[in-house]
N, CA, C and O atoms as a DFTB+ gen file, in Angstrom:
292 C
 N C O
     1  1      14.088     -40.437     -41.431
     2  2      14.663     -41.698     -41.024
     3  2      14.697     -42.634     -42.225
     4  3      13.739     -42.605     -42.997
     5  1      15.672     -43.426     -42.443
     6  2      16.113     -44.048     -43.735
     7  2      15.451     -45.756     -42.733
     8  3      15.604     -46.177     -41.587
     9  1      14.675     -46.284     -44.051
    10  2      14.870     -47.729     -43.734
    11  2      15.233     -48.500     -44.535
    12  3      15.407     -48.205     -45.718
    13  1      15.515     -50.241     -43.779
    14  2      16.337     -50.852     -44.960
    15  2      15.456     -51.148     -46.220
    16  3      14.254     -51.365     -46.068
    17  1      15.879     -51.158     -47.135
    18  2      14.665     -51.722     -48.438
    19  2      14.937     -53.346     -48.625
    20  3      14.512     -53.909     -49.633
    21  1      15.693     -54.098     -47.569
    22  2      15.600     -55.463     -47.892
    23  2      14.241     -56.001     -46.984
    24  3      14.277     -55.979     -45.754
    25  1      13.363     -56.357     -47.540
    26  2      12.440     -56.827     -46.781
    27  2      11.968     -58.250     -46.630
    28  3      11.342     -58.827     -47.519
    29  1      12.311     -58.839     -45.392
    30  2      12.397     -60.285     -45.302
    31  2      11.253     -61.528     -45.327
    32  3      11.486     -62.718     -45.539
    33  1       9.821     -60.836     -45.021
    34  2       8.835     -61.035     -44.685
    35  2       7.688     -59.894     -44.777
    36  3       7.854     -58.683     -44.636
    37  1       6.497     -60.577     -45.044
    38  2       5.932     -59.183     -44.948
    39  2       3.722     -60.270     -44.572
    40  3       3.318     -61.427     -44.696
    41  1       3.497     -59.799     -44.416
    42  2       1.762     -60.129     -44.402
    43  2       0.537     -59.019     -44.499
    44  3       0.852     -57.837     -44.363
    45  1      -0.811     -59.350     -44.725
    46  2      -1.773     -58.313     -44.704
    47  2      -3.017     -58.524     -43.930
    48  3      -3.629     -59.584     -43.797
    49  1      -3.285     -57.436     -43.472
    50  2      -4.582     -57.713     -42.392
    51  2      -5.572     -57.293     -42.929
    52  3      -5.578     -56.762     -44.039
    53  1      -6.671     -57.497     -42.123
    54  2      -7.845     -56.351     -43.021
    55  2      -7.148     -55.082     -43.367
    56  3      -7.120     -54.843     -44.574
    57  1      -6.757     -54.485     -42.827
    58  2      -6.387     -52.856     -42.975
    59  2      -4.724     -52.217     -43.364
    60  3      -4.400     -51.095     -43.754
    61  1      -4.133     -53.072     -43.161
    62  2      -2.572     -52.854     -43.362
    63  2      -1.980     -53.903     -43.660
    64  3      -2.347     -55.003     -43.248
    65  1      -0.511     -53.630     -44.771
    66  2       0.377     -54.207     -45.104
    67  2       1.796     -53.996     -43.917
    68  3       2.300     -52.911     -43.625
    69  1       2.122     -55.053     -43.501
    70  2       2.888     -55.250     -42.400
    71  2       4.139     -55.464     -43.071
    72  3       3.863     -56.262     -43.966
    73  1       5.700     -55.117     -43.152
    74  2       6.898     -55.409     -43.442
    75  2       7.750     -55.535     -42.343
    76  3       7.847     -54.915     -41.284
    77  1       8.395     -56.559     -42.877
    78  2       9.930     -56.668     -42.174
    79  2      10.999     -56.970     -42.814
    80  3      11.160     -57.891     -43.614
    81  1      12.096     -55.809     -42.289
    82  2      12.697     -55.832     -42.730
    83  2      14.028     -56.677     -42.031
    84  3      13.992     -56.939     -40.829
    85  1      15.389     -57.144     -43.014
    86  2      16.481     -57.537     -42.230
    87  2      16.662     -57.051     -41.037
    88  3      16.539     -57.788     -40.059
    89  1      17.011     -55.633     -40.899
    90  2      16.933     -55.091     -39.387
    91  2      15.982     -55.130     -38.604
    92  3      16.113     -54.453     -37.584
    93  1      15.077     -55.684     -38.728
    94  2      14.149     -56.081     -37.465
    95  2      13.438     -54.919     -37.634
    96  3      12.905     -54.832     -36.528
    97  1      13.069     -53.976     -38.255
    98  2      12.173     -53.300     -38.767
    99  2      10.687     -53.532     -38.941
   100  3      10.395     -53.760     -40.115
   101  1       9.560     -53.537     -38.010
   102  2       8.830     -54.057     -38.605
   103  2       7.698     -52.435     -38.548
   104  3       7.416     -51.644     -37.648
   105  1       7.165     -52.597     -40.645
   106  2       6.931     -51.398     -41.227
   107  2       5.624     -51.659     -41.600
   108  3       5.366     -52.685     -42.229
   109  1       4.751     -50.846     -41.288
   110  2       3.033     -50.645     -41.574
   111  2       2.856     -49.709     -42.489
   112  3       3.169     -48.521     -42.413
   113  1       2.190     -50.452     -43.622
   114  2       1.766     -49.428     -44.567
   115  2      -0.237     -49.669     -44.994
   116  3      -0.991     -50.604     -44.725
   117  1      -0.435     -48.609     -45.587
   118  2      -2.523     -48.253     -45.882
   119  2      -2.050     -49.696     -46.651
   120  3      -0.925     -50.161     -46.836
   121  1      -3.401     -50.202     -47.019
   122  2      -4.151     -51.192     -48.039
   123  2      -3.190     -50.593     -49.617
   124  3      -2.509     -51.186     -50.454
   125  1      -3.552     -49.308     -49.442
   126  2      -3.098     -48.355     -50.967
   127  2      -1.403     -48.915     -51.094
   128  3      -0.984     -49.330     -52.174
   129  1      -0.690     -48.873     -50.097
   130  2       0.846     -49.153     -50.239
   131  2       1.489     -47.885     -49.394
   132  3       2.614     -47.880     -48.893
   133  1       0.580     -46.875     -49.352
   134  2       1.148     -45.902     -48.964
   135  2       1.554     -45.799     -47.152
   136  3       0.882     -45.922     -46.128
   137  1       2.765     -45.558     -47.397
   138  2       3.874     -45.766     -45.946
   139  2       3.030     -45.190     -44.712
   140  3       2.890     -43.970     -44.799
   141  1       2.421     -45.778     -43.562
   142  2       2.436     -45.082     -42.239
   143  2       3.457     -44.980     -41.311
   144  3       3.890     -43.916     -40.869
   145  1       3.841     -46.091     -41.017
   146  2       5.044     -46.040     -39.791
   147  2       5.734     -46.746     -39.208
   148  3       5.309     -47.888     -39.383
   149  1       6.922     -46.750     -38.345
   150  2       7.809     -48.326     -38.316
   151  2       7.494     -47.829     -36.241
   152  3       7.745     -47.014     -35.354
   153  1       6.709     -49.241     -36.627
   154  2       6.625     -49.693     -35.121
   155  2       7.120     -49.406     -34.060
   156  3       8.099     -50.153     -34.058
   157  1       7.156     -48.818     -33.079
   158  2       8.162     -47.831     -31.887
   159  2       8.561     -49.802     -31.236
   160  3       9.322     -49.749     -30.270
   161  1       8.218     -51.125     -31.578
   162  2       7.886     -52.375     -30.206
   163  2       9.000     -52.806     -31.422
   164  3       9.694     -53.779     -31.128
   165  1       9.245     -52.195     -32.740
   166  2      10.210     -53.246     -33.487
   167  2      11.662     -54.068     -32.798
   168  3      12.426     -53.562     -31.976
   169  1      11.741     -55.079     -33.235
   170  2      12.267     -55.765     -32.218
   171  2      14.103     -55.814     -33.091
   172  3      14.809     -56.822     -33.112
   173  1      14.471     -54.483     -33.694
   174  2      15.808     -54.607     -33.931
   175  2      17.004     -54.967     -33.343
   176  3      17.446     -54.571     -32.265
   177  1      17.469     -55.696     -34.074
   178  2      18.454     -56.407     -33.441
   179  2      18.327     -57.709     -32.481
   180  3      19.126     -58.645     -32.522
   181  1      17.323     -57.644     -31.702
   182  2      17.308     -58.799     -30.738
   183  2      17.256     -59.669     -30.964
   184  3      17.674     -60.263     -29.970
   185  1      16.817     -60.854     -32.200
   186  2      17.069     -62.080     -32.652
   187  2      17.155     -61.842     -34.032
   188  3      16.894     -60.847     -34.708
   189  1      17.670     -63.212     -34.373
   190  2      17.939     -63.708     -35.679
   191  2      17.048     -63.069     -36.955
   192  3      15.966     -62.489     -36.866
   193  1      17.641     -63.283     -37.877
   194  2      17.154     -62.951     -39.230
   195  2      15.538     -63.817     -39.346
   196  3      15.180     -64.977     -39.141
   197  1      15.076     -62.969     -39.640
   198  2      13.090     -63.114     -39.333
   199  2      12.927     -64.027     -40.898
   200  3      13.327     -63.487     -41.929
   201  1      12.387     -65.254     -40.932
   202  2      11.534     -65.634     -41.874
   203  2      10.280     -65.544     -42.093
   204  3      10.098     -65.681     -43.303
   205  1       9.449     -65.406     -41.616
   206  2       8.013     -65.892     -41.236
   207  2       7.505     -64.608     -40.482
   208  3       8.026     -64.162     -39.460
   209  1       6.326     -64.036     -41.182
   210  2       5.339     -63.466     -40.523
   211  2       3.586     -63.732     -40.957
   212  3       3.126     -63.823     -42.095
   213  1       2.818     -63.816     -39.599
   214  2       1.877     -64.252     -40.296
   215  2       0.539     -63.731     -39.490
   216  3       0.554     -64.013     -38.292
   217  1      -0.723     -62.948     -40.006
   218  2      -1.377     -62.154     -39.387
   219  2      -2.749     -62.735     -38.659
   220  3      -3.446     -63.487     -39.340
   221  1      -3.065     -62.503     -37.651
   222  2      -4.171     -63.193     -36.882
   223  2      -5.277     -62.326     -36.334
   224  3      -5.249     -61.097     -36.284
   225  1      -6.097     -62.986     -35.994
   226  2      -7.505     -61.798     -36.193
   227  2      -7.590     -60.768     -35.178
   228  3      -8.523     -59.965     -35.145
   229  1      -6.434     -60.778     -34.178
   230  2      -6.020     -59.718     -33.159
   231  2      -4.735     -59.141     -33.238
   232  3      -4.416     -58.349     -32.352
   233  1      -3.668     -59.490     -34.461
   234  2      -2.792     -58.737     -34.786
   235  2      -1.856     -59.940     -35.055
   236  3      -2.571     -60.891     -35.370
   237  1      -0.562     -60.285     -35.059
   238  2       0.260     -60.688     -36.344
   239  2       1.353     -61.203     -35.474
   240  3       1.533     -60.561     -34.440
   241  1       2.125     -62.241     -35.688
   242  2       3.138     -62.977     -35.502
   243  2       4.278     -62.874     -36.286
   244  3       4.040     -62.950     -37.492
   245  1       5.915     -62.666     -35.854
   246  2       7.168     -62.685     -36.222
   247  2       7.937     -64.008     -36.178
   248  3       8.120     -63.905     -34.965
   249  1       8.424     -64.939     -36.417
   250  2       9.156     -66.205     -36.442
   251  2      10.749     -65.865     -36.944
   252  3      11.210     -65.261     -37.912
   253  1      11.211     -66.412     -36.042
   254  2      12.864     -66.324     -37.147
   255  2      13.537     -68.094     -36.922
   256  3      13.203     -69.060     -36.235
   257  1      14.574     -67.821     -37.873
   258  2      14.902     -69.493     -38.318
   259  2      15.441     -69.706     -37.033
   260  3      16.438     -70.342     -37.375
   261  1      15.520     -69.632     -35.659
   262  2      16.256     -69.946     -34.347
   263  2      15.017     -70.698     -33.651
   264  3      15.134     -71.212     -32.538
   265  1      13.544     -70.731     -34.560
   266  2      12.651     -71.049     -33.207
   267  2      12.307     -69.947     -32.086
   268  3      11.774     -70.211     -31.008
   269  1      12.715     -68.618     -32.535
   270  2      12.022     -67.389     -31.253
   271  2      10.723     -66.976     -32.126
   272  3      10.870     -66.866     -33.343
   273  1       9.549     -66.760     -31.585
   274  2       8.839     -65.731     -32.460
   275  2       8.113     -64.492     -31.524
   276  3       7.722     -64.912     -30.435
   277  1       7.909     -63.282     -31.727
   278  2       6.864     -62.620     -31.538
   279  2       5.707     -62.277     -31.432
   280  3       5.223     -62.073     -32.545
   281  1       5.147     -62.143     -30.775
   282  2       3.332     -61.830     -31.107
   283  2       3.091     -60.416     -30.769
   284  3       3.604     -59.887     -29.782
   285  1       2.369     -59.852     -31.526
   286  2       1.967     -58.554     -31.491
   287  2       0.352     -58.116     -31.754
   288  3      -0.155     -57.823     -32.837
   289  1      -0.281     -58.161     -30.456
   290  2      -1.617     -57.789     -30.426
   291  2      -2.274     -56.151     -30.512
   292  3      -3.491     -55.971     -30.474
């Protein structure tokens, strides 16, 4: 599976580097960089171009410039 390499946003938790991409891609990779997996809950397509992601001590928030955001526990 090909993903996009424009990545719009991205944050880090204790344990993983979180990406997003333009397509609503949102991509988990190790501490190391090394790739695990694109989210089966990614929210492609359904709103606007994502600015803002930001990680919380039970998992991580999506924002896009429309005022919608995501939460993902």
């Amino acid at each position: 599976m090909s993903f996009s390499q424009n990545i719009t946003a991205h944050t880090w938790t204790n344990d993983r580097l979180i990406l997003y991409t333009d397509r609503g891609e949102v991509l988990l990779a190790e501490t190391s960089g090394d790739f695990k997996m694109m989210m089966s809950e990614s929210p492609v397509h359904d709103f606007s171009i994502r600015y803002a992601i930001n990680s919380r001590p039970d998992g991580f928030v999506i924002a896009d410039n429309a005022g919608c955001y995501i939460v993902y526990e």
